[in-house]
C-alpha positions in Angstrom: 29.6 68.7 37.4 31.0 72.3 37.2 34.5 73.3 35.7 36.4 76.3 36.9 39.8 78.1 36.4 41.0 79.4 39.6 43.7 83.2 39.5 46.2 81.2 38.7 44.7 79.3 36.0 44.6 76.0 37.3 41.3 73.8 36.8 39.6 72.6 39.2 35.6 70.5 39.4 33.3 70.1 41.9 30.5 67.2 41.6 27.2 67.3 42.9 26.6 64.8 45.9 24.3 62.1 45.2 22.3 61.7 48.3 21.1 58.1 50.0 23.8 55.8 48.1 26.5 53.5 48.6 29.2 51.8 46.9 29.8 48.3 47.6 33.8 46.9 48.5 33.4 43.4 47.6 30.6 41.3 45.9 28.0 40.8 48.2 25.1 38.8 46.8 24.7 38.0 43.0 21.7 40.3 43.2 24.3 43.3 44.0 27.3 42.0 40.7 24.0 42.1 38.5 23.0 45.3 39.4 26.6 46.7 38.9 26.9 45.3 35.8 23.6 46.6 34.4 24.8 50.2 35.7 27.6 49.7 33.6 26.2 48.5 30.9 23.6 51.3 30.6 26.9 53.8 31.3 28.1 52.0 28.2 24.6 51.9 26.2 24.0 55.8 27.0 27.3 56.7 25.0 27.0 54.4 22.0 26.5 57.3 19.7 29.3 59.5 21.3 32.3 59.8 18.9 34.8 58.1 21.3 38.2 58.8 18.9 37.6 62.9 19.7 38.1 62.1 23.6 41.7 63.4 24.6 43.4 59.7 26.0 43.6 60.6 29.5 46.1 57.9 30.5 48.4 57.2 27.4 47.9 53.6 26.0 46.5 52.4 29.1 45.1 49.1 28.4 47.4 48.4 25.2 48.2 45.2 26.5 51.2 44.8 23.8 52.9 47.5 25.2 52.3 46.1 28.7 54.4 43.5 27.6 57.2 45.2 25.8 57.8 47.3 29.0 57.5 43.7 30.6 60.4 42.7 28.2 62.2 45.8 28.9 61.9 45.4 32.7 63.5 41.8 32.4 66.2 42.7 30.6 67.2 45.1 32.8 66.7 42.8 36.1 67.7 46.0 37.8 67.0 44.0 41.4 68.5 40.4 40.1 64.9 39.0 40.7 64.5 36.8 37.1 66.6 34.0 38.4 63.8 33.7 41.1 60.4 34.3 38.9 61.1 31.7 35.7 57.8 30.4 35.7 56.1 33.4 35.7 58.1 34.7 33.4 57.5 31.4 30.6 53.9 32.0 31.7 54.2 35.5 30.1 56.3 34.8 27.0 53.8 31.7 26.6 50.5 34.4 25.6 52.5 37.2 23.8 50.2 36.4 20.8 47.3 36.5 23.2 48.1 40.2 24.4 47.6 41.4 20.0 43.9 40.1 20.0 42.2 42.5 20.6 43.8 45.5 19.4 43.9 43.6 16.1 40.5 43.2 16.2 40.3 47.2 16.3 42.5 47.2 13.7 40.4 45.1 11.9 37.4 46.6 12.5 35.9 43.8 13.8 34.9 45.8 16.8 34.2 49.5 17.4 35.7 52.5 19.5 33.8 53.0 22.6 33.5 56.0 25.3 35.4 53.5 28.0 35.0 54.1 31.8 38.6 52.0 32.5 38.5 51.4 36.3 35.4 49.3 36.7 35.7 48.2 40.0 32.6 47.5 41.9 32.7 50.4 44.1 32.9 53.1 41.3 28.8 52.3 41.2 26.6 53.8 43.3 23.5 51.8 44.3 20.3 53.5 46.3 20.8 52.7 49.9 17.3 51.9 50.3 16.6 49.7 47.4 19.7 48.8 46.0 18.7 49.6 42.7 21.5 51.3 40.7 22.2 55.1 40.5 25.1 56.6 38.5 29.0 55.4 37.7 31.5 57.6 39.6 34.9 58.0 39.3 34.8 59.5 36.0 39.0 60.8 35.5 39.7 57.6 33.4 36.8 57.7 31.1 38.3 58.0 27.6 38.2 56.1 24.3 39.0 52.4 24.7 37.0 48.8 23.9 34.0 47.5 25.8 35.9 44.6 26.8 38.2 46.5 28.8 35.5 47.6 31.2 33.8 44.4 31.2 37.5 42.5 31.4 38.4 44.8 34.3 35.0 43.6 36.1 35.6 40.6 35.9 39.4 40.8 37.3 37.8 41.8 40.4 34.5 41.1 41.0 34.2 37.3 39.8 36.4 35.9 42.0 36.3 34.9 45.8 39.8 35.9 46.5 41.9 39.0 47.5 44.0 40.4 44.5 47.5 40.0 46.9 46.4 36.2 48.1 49.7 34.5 48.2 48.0 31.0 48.5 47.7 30.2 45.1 44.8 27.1 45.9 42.7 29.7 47.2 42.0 31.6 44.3 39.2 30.7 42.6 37.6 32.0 39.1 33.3 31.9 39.5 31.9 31.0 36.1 28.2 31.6 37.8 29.1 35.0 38.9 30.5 35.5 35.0 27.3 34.6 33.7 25.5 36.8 36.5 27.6 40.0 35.5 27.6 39.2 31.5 23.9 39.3 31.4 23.3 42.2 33.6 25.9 43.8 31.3 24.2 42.6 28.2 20.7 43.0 29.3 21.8 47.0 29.3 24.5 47.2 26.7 23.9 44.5 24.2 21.5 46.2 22.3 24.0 48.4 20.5 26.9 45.5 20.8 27.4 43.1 17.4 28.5 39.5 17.6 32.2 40.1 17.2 31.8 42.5 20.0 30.3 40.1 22.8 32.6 37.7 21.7 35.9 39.9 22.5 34.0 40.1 26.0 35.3 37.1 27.2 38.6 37.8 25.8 38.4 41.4 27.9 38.1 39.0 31.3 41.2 37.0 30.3 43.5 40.1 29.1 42.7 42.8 31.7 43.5 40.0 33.8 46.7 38.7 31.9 48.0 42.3 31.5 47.1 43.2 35.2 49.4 40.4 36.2 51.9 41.9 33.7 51.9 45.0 35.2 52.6 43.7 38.6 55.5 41.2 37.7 57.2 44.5 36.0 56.6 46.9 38.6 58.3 43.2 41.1 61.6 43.4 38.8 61.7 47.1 38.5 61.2 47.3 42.3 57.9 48.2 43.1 57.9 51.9 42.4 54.4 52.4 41.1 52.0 49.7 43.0 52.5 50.4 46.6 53.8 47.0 48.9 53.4 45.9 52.3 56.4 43.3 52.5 59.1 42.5 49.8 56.9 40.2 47.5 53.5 42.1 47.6 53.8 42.2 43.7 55.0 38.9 43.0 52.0 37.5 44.8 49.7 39.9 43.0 50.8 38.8 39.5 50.4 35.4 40.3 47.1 35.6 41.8 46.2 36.9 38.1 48.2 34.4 36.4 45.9 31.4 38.0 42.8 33.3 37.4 44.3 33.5 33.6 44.6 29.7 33.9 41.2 29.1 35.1 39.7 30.8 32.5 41.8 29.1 29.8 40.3 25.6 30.9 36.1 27.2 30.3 37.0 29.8 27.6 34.8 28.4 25.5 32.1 28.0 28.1 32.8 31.8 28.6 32.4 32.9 24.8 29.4 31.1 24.7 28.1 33.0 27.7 28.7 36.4 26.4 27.4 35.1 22.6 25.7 31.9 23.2 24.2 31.9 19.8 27.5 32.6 18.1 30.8 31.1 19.3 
């Protein structure tokens, strides 16, 4: 990557162009979600030792998911569009996990589980794989890399990837959490990151799956009652059916958390 400052002393980069690769859309084979998750993994693994509290926090208090919900709070109050009267079970479903949204920032707090350099928007297709063999290259996509947990980028993952639905579906019995892809992407993700992880820290894994998706579903139910001014929509309840796509997934993983801990930390949990 090369920095420069321009005659008016903007910045700009330029990256070099990695040759013979792709990036996936959706989860192909399991082969492909392993591979992804080993890439991100060793991403993870690579910059263990790098001090992550010196990076400068590129989007302020992006994943704090308390603060996802006090702007939730904020954005009901106001009901600037009268749309609460309409969303009251999503809204109890909310209120219902506020001690769930503290876990694991109080586990930082703690120090139950460290600082890491964070890549924060670990969809499938910021991985490149080699077109020919499929085997994985680099991570791309690197303006959100800043301090944050592991379980954010393993949460976030999982939010997307282990699922067999699209994020907007507004049929709620076709959404679908995959345990089996779960375990396929945990142990790709462990086989190249879990050598510098500690028990605490594969345990808050499965809580990164549940609250990047909780707080993702957050995000869209406040951006529905503030009026959809930050997540673009195609019709008048794009949010609304976004948030509660996350809010079954949430629910599905509730019912097999445990069988998700023990995934991530099978001989601790």
């Amino acid at each position: 990557m090369k920095r420069n400052i321009d005659s008016e002393g903007n910045a700009w980069r330029a990256y070099d162009f990695v040759e013979n690769t792709v990036c996936l859309q959706q989860v192909g084979c399991e082969a492909d979600f392993r591979t992804v998750a080993e890439t991100l993994g060793k991403f993870q693994n690579q910059l263990a030792d790098y001090p992550a509290s010196t990076l400068h926090e590129t989007i302020a208090r992006f994943h704090d998911t308390p603060n996802r919900y006090a702007n939730f709070e904020k954005a009901l109050a106001a009901d600037a569009l009268g749309r609460a009267k309409t969303i009251a079970p999503e809204i109890a479903f909310i209120h219902a996990r506020e001690k769930d949204c503290h876990v694991l920032l109080d586990q930082l707090a703690a120090g139950e589980i460290p600082l890491r350099v964070t890549h924060n928007d670990t969809k499938i297709n910021n991985v490149l794989l080699d077109e020919a063999t499929g085997k994985g290259i680099c991570v791309i996509d690197l303006d959100t890399v800043m301090l944050g947990l592991s379980a954010y980028d393993f949460g976030d993952s999982i939010r997307t990837g282990a699922n067999d639905c699209a994020e907007d579906e507004p049929d709620q019995s076709k959404v679908h959490f995959d345990l089996h892809l779960y375990e396929v992407f945990a142990k790709g993700y462990l086989s190249t990151a879990g050598s510098t992880m500690h028990t605490a820290e594969k345990k808050s894994l499965a809580w990164g799956a549940k609250l990047m998706t909780l707080e993702c579903g957050i995000r869209f139910l406040t951006d529905y009652l503030e009026g959809d001014h930050y997540f673009h929509i195609a019709h008048p309840n794009h949010n609304l059916d976004r948030a509660r796509t996350q809010f079954t997934l949430v629910r599905q993983m509730e019912d097999i958390f445990d069988q998700m801990t023990a995934i991530v930390c099978p001989d601790n949990h």
